[in-house]
N, C-alpha and C positions, 0 to 999 in steps of 0.2 A: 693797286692803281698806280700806273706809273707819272702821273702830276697831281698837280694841285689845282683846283676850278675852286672860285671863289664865285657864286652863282647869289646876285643880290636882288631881291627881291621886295619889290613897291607897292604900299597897298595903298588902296581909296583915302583921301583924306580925311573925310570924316569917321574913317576908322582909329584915327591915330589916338584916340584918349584909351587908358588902358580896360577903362572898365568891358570896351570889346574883344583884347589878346583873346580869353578865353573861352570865345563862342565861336562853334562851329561854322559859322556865315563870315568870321573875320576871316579863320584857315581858308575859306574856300574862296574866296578873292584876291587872295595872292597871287602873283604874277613874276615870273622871271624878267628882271631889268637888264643886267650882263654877265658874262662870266669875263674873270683874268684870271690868265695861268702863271701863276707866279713861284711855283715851288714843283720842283722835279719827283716828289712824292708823296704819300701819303699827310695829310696832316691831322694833327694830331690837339692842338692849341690854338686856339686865338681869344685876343682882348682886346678891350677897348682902351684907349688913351685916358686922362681925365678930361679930356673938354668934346669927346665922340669924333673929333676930324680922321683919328688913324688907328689905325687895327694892327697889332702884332699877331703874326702867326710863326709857327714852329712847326719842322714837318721831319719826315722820315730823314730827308736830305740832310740832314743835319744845318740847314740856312733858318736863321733870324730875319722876317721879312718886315718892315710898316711899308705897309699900303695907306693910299687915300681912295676910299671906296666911293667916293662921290664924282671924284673926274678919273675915278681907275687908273692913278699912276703910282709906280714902285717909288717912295719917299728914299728909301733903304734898304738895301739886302747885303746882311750880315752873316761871315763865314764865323760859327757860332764859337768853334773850338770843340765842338762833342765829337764824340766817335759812335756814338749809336743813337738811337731815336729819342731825339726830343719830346717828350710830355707834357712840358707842362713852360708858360714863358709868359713874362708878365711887367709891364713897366711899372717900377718905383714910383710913388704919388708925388707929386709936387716938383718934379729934377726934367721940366719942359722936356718929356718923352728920349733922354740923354741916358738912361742908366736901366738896364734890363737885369732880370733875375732868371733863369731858366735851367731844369732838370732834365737827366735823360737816364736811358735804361739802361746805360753803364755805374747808375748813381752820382754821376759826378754832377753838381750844380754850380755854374758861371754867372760870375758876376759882370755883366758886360758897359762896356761907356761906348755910347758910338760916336766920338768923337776922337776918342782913344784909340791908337793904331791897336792890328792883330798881337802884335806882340805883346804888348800891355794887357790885353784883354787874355790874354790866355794865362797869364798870370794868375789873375783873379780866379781862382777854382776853388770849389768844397769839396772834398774829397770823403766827408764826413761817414756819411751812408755808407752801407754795405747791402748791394743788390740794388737793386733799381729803386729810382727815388718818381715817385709817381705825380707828383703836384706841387708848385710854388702858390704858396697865398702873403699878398702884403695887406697890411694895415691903413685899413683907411685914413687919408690926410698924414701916415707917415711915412716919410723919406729913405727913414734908416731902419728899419727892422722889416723882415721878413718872415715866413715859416717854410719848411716840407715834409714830405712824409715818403717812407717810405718801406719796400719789403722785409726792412728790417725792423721792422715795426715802433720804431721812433718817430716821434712830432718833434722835427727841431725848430731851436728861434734861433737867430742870426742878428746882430747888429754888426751894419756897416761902418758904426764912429768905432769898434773894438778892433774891428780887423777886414780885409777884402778876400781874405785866403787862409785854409789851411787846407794842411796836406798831411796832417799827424797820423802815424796809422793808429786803429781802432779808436779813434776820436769821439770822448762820452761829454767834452766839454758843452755843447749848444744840447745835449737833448730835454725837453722840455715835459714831454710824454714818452712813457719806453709802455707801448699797448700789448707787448707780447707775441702779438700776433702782424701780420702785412697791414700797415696803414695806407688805404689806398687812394682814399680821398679828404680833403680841409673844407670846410670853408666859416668863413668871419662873421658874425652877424653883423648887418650896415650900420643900424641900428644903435647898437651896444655892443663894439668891437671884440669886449673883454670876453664874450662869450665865443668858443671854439666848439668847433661840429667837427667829430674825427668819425670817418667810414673805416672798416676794418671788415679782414676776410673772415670770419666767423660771425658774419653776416649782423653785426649791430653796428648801431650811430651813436658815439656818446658825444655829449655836453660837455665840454668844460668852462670851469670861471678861472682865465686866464691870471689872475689875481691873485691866485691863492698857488700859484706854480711857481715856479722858478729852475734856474739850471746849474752846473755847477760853473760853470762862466759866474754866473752872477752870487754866486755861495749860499744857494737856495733850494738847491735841489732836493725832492725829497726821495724819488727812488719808487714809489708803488704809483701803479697803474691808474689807483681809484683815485688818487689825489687831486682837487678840485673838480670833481666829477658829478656833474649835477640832475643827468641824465643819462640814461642806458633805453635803447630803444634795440626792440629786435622782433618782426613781423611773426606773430605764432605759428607759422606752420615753418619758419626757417630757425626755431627757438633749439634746432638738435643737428642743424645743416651747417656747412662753411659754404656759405655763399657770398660771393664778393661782393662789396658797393664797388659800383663802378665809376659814380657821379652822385654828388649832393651839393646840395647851394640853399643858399638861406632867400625868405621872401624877401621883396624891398623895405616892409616895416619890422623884417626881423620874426615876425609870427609860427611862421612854420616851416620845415625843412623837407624840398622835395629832395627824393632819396628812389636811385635807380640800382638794379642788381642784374650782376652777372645770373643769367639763366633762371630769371624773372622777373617779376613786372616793375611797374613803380607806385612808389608809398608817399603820402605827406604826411609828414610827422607833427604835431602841434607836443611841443618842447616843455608845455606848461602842467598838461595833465598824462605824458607820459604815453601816449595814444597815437594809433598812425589808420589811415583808412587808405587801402588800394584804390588807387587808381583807375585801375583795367585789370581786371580777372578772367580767367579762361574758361569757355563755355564749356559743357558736360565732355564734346565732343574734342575740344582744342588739348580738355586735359585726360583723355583717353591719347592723342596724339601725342602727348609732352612724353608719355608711359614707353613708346615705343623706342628703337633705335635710336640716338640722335644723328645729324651727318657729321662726318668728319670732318676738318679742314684744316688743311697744313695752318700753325700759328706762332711762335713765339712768345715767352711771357711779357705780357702788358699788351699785349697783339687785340686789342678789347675794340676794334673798330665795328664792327657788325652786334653788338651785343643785345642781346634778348634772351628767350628762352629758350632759345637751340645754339646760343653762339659758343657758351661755355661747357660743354659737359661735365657734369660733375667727376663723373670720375677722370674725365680728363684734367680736373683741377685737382685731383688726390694725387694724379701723379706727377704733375708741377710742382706741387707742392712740397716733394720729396728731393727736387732737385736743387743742388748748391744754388747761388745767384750770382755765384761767380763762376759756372759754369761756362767754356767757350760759346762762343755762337758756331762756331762749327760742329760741333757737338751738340747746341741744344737741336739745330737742322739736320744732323743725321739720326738721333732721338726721334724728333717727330716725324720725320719721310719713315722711318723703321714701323713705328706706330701706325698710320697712316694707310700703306701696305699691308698691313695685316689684319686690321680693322676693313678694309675699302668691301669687303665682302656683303659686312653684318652693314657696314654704311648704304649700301647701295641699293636695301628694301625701300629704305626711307626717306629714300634723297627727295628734298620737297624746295620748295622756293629760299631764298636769301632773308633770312630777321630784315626788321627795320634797323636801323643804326639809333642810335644815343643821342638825343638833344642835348647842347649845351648851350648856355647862353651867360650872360653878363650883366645888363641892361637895358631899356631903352635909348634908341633903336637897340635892337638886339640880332646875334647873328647863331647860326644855329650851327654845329659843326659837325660833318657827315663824311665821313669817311673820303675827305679829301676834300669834299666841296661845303662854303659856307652858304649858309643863309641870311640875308640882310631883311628883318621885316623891318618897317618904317611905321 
């Protein structure tokens, strides 16, 4: 998709209390309010502010946008300092929407001031990761700490009173979890902050009690994977697969963790007794169709825009998965057109309609993010 549509959408007022989100008759009275095109590409990220006036997004173009979605006008558009695709982009709590944190699939993660000229702001870089760092998470009501994650399979934490930047190479100082495997999604319980949801490509959600962690920054690190680990969660029929999370978030009381997969469905996990119930399963005939061919399409790693159960093929993910992450992009796009071609034969039984894309969202209001364009329900 060559822009960005921010498509906001207003529903009946009496719909607004949340015990309706969940019922079929709220979906179906949504209504398109407007679109702004405010990013030349794909996007990728958006959040909300802490008071809901303005939305950060992050997009292929490598631009940091706030919008005000209410009189749909550009507050700010920030040249980020990345060189490849922004993922993941988040304002700091409490710093009056001044100070951003944001990853991209070069790994590199910026710590930005928009008040602060370019030059200053480029400054500020984690260079920490190695391969793509897939998601920023801050800490509720704090200013100064942060987290990411990434294909290196590290959960770092970051405090901004110790430092705005490093650039060390093979940097082990901030990691807080090493999972072994691609970390590809965080998120914080609202709740009870201390609790961490890490998504990983061998298809499990663990728990952690950030409490019982530490890193060698702070001279606590312990080095094994299970450490403050209070949960493992992995769907049984994916209990022998590497399937990616592609997206998880915690409920608003913290209860249960909706949990989305690369080339399959979505799970909610209840964190207490260890238990997840699918969401949407595929009928006799959809999983006679999953059996078949899947379609091809040109991608890139982290390329997870259309994700469902034809978006990812597995063996397309076997063979990602073998490849460096510091691999050129000219190389990984002669790789996949080489693939691509050679496959378009066995693809072309099966060629059937476009997945659904990935909900994400934040809070109320909440905006939903699709392959370039958001969702604003009210």
């Amino acid at each position: 998709m060559d822009r960005m549509e921010i498509e906001t959408v207003q529903h009946f007022k009496m719909c607004m209390s949340s015990v309706f989100t969940g019922r079929r008759e709220f979906v179906q009275r949504l209504k398109l309010e407007a679109t702004l095109n405010v990013h030349d590409g794909c996007v990728n990220t958006i959040s909300w502010n802490d008071t809901g006036e303005y939305i950060l997004s992050g997009s292929d173009d490598t631009f940091l946008v706030i919008t005000n979605p209410y009189n749909k006008k550009v507050k700010k558009s920030i040249r980020s300092g990345h060189r490849a695709n922004i993922f993941s982009a988040k304002f700091m709590p409490h710093t009056n929407d001044q100070e951003i944190v944001s990853c991209s699939g070069d790994g590199i993660i910026y710590y930005t001031h928009t008040e602060k000229s370019p030059d200053y702001n480029r400054q500020c870089q984690f260079t920490c990761h190695y391969g793509t760092a897939y998601e920023i998470m801050t800490v509720p009501n704090d200013p100064y700490t942060f987290l990411s994650c990434g294909e290196d399979g590290t959960v770092r934490w970051f405090d901004l009173r110790m430092k705005t930047s490093c650039t060390k190479e093979d940097c082990k100082d901030d990691i807080l979890i090493n999972c072994r495997r691609a970390a590809t999604s965080i998120s914080i319980s609202p709740l009870v902050p201390y609790y961490l949801a890490v998504g990983c490509s061998d298809s499990s959600v663990r728990i952690y009690d950030r409490r019982m962690l530490g890193t060698r920054a702070t001279g606590n690190y312990m080095g094994r994977g299970t450490t403050g680990m209070c949960v493992r969660f992995v769907p049984a029929h994916l209990s022998n697969k590497s399937c990616r999370v592609t997206s998880l978030c915690y409920s608003e009381d913290g209860q249960e963790v909706l949990v989305s997969y690369s080339s399959d469905y979505i799970y909610l996990f209840d964190p207490k007794d260890d238990q997840a119930r699918e969401l949407k399963g595929p009928s006799e005939e959809r999983r006679e169709e999953l059996r078949q061919p899947p379609v091809k399409r040109l991608r890139l790693r982290g390329d997870w825009s259309d994700t469902g159960p034809r978006a990812r093929p597995e063996s397309e993910r076997e063979r990602d998965g073998e490849q460096s992450p510091n691999v050129s992009l000219m190389q990984r796009m002669s790789d996949m057109l080489s693939r691509w071609f050679e496959e378009a034969s066995e693809a072309q039984s099966s060629r059937g309609t476009r997945p659904q894309t990935r909900p994400r969202g934040e809070k109320l209001p909440m905006w939903i993010s699709a392959n370039g364009a958001f969702t604003h329900i009210m």
